[in-house]
C-alpha positions as CSV (number, residue, x, y, z in Angstrom):
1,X,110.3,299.8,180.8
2,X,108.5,298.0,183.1
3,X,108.5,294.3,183.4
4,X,105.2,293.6,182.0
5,X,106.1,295.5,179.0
6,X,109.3,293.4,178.4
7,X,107.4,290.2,179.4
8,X,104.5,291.4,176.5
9,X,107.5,291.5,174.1
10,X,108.9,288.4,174.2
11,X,105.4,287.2,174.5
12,X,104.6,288.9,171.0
13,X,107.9,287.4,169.6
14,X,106.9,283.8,170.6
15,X,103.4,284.4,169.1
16,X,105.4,285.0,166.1
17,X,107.8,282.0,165.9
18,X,104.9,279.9,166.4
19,X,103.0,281.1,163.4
20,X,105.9,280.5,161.5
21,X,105.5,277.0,162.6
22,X,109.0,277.3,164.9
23,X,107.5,276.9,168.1
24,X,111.0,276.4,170.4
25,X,109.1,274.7,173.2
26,X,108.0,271.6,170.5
27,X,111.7,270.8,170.1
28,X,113.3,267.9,171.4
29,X,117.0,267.7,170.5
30,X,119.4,269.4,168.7
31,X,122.8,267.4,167.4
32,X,125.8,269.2,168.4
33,X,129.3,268.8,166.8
34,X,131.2,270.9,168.9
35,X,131.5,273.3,171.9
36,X,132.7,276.9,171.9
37,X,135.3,276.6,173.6
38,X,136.7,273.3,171.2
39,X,136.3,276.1,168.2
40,X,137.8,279.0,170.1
41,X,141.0,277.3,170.2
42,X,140.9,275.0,167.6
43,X,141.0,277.7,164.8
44,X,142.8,280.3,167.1
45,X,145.9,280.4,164.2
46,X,143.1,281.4,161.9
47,X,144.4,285.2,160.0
48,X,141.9,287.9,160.6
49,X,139.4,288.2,157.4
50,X,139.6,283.7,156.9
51,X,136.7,282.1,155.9
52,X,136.9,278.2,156.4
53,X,134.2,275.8,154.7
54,X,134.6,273.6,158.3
55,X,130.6,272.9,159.0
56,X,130.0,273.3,163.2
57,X,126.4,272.6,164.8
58,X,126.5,274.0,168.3
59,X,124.0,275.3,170.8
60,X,124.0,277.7,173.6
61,X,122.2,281.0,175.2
62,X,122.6,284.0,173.4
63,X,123.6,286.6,175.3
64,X,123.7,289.4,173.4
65,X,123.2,290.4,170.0
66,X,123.8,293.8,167.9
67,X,123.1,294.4,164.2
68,X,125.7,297.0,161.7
69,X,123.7,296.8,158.4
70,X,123.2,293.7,156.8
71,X,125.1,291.9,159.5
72,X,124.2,290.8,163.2
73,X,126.6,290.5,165.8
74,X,126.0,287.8,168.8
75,X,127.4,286.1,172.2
76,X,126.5,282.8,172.2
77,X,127.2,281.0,175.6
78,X,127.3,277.4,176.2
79,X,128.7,275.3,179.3
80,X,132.9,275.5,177.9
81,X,132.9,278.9,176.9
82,X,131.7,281.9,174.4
83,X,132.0,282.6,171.1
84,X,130.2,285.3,168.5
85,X,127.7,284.1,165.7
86,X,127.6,286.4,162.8
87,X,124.5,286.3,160.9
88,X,124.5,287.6,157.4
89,X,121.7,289.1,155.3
90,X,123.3,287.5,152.0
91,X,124.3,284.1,153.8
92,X,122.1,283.4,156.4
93,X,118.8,281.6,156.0
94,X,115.6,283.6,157.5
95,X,117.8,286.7,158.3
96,X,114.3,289.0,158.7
97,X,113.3,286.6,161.2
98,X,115.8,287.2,163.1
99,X,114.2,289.7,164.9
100,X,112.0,287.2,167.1
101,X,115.4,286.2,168.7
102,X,116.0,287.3,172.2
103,X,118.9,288.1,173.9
104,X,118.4,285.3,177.0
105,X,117.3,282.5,174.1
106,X,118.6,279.1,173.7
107,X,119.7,279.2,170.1
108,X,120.9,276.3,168.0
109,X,122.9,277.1,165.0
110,X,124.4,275.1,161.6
111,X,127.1,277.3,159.9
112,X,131.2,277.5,159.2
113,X,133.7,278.8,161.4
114,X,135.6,282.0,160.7
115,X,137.6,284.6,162.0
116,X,136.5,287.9,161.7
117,X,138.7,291.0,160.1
118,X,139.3,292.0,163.6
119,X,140.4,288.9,164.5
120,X,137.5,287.0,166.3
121,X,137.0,283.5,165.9
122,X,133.2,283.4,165.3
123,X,130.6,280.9,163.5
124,X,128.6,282.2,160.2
125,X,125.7,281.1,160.6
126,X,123.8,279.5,157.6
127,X,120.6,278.1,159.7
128,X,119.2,279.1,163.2
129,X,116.5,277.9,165.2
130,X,115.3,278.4,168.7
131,X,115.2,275.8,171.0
132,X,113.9,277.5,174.0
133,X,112.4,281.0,174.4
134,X,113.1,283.9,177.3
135,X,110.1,285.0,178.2
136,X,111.5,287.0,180.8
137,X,114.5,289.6,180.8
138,X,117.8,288.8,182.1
139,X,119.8,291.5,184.2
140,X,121.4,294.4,182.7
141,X,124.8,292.7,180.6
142,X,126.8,294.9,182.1
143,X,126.5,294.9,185.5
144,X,125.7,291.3,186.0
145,X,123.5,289.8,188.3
146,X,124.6,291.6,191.8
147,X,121.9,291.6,194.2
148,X,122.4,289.2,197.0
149,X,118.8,287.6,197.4
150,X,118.2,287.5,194.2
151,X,121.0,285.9,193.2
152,X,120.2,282.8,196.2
153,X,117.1,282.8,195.7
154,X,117.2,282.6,191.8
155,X,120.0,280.6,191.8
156,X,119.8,279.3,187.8
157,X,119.8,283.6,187.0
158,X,123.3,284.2,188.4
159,X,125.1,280.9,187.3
160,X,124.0,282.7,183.8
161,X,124.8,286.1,184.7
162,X,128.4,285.4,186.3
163,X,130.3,283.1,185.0
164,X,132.7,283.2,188.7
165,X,129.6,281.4,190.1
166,X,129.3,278.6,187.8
167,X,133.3,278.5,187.9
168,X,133.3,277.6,191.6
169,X,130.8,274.9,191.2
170,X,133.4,273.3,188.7
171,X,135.7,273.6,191.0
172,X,134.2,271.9,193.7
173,X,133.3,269.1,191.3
174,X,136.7,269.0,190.6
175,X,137.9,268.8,194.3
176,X,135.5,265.8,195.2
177,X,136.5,263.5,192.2
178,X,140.3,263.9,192.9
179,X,139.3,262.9,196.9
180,X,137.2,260.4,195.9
181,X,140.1,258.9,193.3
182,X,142.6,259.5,196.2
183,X,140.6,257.4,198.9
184,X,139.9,254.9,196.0
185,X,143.6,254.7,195.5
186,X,144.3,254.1,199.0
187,X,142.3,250.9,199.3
188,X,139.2,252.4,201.0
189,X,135.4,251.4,199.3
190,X,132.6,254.0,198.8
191,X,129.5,253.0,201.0
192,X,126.1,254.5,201.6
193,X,124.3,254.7,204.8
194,X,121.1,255.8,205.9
195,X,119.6,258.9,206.1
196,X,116.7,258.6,207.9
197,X,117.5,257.2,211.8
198,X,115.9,256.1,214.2
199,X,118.2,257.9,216.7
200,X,120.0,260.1,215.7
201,X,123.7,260.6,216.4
202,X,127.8,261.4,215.6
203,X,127.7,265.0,216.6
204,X,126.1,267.8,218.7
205,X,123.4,268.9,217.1
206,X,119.7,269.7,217.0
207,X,118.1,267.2,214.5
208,X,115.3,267.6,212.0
209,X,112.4,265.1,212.9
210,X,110.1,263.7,210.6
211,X,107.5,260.7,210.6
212,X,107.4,257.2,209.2
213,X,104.0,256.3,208.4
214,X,104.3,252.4,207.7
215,X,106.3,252.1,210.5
216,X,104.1,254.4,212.9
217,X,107.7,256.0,214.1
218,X,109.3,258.9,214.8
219,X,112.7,258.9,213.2
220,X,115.3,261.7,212.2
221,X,117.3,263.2,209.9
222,X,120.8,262.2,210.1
223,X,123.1,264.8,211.9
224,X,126.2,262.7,210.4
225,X,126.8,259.2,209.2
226,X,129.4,258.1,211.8
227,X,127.8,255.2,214.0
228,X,126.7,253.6,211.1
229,X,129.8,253.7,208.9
230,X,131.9,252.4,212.3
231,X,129.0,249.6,212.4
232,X,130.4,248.7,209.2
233,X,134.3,248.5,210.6
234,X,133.1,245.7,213.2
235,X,131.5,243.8,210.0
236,X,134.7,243.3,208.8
237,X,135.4,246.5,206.1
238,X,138.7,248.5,207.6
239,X,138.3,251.2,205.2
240,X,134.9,253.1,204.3
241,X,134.3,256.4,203.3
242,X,131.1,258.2,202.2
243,X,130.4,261.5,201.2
244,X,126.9,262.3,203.2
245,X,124.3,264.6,203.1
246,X,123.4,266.1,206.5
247,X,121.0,267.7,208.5
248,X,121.1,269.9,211.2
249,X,118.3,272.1,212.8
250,X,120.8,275.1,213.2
251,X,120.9,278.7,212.5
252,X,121.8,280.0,209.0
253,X,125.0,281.9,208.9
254,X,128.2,282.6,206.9
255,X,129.1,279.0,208.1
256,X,126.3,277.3,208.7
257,X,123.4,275.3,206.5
258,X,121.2,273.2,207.7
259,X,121.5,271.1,204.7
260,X,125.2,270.1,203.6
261,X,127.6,267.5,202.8
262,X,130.4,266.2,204.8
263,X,132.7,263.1,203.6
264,X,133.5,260.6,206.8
265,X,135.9,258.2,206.0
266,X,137.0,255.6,208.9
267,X,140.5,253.5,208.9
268,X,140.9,250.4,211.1
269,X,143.8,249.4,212.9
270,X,145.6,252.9,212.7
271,X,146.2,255.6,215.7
272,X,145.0,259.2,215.2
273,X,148.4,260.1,214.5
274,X,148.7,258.3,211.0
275,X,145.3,260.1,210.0
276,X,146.5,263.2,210.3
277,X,149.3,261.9,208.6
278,X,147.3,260.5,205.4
279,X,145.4,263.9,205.7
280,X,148.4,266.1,205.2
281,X,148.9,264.1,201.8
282,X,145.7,263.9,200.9
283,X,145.2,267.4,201.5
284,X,148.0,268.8,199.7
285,X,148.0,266.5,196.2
286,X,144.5,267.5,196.0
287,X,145.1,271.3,196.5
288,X,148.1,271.2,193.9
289,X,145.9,269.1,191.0
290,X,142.7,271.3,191.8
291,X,144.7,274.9,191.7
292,X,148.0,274.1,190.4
293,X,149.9,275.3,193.8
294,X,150.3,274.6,197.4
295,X,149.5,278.4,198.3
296,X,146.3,280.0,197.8
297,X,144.8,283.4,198.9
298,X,141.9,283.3,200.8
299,X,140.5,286.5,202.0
300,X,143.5,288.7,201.5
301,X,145.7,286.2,203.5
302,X,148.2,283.5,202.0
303,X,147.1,279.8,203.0
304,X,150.4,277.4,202.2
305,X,148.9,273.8,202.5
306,X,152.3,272.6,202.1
307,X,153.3,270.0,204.6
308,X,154.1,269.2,207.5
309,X,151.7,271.4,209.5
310,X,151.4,272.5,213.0
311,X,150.0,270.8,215.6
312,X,148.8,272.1,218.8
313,X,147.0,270.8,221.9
314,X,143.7,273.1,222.7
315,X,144.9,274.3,226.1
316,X,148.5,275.5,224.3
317,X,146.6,277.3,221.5
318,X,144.8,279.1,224.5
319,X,147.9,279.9,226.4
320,X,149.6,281.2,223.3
321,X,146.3,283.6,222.0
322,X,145.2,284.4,225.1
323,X,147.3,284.6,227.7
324,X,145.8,282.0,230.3
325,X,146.9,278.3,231.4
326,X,143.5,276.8,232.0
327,X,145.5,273.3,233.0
328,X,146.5,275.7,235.7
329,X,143.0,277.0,236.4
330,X,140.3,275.6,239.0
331,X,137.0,275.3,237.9
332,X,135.5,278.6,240.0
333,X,138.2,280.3,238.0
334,X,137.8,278.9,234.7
335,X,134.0,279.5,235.1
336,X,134.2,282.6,236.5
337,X,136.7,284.1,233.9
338,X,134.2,282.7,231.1
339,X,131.5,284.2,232.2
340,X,133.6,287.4,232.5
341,X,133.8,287.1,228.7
342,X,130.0,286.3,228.2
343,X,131.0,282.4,227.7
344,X,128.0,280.1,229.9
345,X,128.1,277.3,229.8
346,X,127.9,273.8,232.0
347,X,130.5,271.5,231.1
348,X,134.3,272.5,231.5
349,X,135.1,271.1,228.5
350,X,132.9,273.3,226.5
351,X,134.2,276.4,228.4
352,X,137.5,275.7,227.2
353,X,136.4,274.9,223.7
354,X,134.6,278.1,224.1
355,X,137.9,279.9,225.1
356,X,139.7,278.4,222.3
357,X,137.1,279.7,220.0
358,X,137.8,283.2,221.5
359,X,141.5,283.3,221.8
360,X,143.0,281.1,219.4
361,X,140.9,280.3,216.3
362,X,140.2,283.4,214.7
363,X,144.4,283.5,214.6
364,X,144.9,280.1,212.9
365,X,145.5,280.7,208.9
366,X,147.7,277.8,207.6
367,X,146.4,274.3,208.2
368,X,146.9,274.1,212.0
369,X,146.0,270.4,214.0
370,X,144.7,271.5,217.0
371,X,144.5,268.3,219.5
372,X,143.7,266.8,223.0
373,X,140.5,267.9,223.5
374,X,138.5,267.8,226.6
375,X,137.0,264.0,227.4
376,X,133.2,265.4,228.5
377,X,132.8,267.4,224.8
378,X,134.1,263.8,223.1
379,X,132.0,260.9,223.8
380,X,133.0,258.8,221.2
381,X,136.8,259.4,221.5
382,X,139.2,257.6,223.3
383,X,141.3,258.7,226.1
384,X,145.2,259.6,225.8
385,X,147.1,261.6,228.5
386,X,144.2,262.7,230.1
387,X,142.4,264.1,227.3
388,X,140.6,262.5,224.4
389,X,142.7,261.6,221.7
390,X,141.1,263.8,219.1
391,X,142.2,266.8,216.5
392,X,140.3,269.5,214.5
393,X,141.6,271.2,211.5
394,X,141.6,274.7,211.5
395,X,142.3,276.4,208.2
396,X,142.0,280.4,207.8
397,X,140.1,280.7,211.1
398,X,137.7,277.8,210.2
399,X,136.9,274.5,211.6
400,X,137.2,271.8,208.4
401,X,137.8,268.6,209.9
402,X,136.9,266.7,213.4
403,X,138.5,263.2,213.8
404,X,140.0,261.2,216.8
405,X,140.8,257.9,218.0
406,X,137.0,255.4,218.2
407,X,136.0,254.4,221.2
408,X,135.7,250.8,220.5
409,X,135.1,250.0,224.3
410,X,131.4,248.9,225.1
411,X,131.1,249.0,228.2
412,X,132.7,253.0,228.2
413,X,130.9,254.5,225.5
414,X,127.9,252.9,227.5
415,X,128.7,255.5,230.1
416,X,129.4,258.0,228.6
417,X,125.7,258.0,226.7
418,X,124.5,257.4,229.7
419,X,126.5,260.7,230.8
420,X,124.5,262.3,227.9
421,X,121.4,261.6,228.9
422,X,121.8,262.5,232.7
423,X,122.9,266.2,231.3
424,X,120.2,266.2,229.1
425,X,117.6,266.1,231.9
426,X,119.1,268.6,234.0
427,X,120.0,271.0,230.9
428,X,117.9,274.1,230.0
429,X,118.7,272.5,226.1
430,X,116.6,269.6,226.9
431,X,118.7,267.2,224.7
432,X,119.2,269.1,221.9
433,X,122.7,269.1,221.9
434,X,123.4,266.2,223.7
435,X,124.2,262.7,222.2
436,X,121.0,260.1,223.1
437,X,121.7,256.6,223.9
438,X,122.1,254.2,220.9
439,X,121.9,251.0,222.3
440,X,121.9,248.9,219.0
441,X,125.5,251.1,218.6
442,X,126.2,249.2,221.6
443,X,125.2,246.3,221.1
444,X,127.5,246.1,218.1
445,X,130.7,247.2,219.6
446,X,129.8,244.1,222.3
447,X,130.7,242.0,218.6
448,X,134.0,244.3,218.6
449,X,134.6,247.1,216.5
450,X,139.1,247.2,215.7
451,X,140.9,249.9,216.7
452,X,140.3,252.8,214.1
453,X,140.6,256.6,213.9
454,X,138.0,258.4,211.5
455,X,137.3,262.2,210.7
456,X,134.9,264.2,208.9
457,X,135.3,267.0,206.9
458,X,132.7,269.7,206.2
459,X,133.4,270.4,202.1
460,X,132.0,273.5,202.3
461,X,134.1,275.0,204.0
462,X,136.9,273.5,202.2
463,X,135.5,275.0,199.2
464,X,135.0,277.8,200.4
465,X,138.8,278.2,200.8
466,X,139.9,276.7,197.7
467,X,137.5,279.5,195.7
468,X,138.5,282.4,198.1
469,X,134.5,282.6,199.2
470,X,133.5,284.5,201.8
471,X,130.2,282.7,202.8
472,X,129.1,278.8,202.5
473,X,126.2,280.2,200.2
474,X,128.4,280.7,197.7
475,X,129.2,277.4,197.5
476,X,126.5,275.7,198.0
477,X,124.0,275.7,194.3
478,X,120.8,275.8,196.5
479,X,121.2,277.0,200.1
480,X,118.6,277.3,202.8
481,X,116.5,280.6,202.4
482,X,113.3,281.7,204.3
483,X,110.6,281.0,202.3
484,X,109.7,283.8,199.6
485,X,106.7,286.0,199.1
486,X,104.1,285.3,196.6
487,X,105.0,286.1,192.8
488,X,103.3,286.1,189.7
489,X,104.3,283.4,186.7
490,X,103.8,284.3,183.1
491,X,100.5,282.0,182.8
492,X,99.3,284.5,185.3
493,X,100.6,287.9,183.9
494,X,99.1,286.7,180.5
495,X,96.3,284.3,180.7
496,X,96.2,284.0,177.0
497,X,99.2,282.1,177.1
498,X,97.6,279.3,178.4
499,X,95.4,278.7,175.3
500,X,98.4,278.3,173.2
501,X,99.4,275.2,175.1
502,X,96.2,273.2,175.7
503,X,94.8,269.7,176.2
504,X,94.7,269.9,172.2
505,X,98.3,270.6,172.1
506,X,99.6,268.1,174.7
């Protein structure tokens, strides 16, 4: 049947509710007493064949629905759960009418609860009406919603199709109340900053630019929050935290949005070492409320986020994975064997990054600190042994967190944007992923910023994890898609529709 056919049905069947004077889309509430889910197991101890004169409103999607003589059979759906809805020719009220109700309608229902001779727990449904109309087919009920596009693109048809995909987005909203309670708990304060910038800064990335007109300026989409939420450590708050939106100019892939959030939190007068510390707790009591264990399987593979966990400088993560001792290795050879391996590029601090990439992180499942990073990939970090004193957390292969030691030296991280900006003019990226000069940043470490550590940590991935996804589409309700190819509406498949809902009507 094709879909015009369909879409001429339900058409027909909301031509008829309307001249029965039940047009759906004139309704404005419906009182609800209870959820599926509340009945399900509130009357679970209910013998097969009881009748109970307990009166239930509730309200939902009907997802299927089946008639056996005088009695029809349906899935009503709501937001806890599902439960059936018998409707009886001797009991319930309009039963012929019953036939302009759709499998895919929003149906709101007055009856008693019940449990069915073969021991269902069900409503029997005394009135019906229907407070929103299909007018276009779901998916087949048995094999779901499964194709990929559709179900991105379309993103409201597959959290009612498969109920795994509206599971994980409970989940998540599970996971970011119990951080947010924990960093409440622990004395830090909830703070906004802004999302348009005027430069744009706190990681290496290629930002989206836009134009303020009042203000006759360029300014940019925030790559991540971090100058500003430091700006507020040298006003006097030692513990912020924000859970940020973010935009990056970047390709689309498994692991990659341009659109996301990340949650930065920043600690003053603590050393990076104590971070990781406080992450390992926070980390694993939030795993345990959100899942009920320590260990979760992700991909086939066991994650324990159990502490203490590992911690590793880069260079020893290379030398175990791969083989080499860069430490050991001059810069001709560390080039030259990068290049060997398809890795270009200018600074030998991303080559090594890029090694450890290649080597080591692919290897990493359980929650793995991986530290001392290269100074000329860190200008923001302070120096320790060397190295900047800064960690990553690697979990199942994936980068999750980035935090280190601030930089809370002036004069230094002066240089070292200035450092940027002399590589940005001799690079073939032409500043896109170099850090630009911030000089009001400056300006307010010249008022002194305390010694703090900070990290963010990219959610998504995180959930991702936690609901064994493979892809950060999956856990993200709306993610990025090229834009589609025109479609026809229903106004436009059946003009006459449009008479039915005119300026007389509004």
């Amino acid at each position: 049947m094709t879909l015009p056919k369909l879409v001429k049905d339900y058409i027909d069947k909301l031509k008829g509710l309307r001249e029965l004077g039940k047009d759906p889309f004139k309704i404005k509430k419906f009182d609800r007493t209870a959820n599926a889910d509340e009945i399900v197991k509130k009357f679970s101890n209910l013998n097969p064949g009881d009748e109970t004169d307990f009166n239930v409103r509730i309200a939902g999607r009907l997802m299927s629905k089946r008639k056996h003589g005088g009695v029809i059979f349906a899935d009503l759906k709501d937001s806890s759960g599902r439960i059936q809805l018998v409707f009886r020719k001797d009991f319930t009220n309009e039963f012929k009418e019953l036939k302009l109700v759709e499998r895919g309608d929003i149906l709101g229902v007055d009856g008693f609860v019940i449990k069915t001779r073969r021991g269902e727990v069900s409503v029997l449904v005394k009135e019906w009406t229907v407070l929103s109309k299909i007018l276009r087919p779901l998916p087949d009920k048995w094999h779901g919603l499964e194709d990929i596009e559709t179900r991105y693109r379309q993103r409201y048809l597959d959290f009612i199709m498969n109920e795994e995909s509206r599971e994980t987005f409970f989940l998540i909203n599970k996971v970011i109340h119990l951080i947010r309670n924990y960093l409440n708990d622990n004395g830090f304060i909830e703070v906004y900053t802004p999302i348009l910038q005027p430069v744009y800064g706190g990681a290496f990335a290629r930002p989206f630019e836009t134009y303020h007109h009042f203000l006759e300026e360029k300014m940019y989409l925030r790559i991540a929050p971090e100058l500003y939420l430091k700006r507020l450590l040298v006003g006097g708050f030692e513990k912020v935290y924000e859970f940020a939106p973010c935009f990056r100019n970047e390709d689309v892939d498994p692991l990659h949005n341009p659109e996301f959030i990340q949650l930065e939190f920043y600690w003053a007068y603590i050393e990076l070492s104590q971070l990781m510390d406080f992450l390992e707790k926070m980390f694993e009591e939030v795993v345990l409320k959100a899942t009920g264990k320590t260990e979760i399987e992700y991909q086939g593979k066991i994650v324990n986020f159990k502490r203490p966990w590992k911690k590793m400088r880069m260079v020893d993560a290379i030398k175990e994975f791969g083989g080499i001792d860069v430490e050991k290795m001059s810069d001709d050879e560390l080039f030259n064997h990068a290049k060997e391996l398809g890795i270009e590029e200018e600074r030998r601090g991303e080559i090594i990054e890029k090694l450890f990439d290649y080597y080591a992180k692919d290897k990493i499942v359980n929650p793995t600190f991986i530290t001392h990073f290269p100074v000329d990939i860190s200008p923001l970090a302070k120096k320790a042994d060397g190295y900047a004193d800064r960690m990553e957390l690697y979990i199942a292969g994936m980068e999750v967190a980035n935090g280190f030691s601030e930089l809370n030296n002036p004069i230094e991280q002066y240089m070292r944007f200035k450092e940027e900006e002399e590589l940005r003019k001799r690079s073939d990226k032409k500043g896109l992923e170099t850090m630009p000069m911030d000089k009001d940043y400056i300006r307010a470490l010249e008022y002194a910023m305390p010694p703090a550590s900070g990290v963010g940590i990219g959610l998504g991935r995180l959930f991702m994890i936690l609901g064994n996804k493979r892809t950060l589409r999956e856990v993200i309700a709306f993610p990025t898609l090229a834009k589609e190819p025109d479609f026809e509406v229903i106004p436009e498949i059946y003009p006459e529709v449009l008479e039915w809902y005119g300026r007389t009507e509004r």
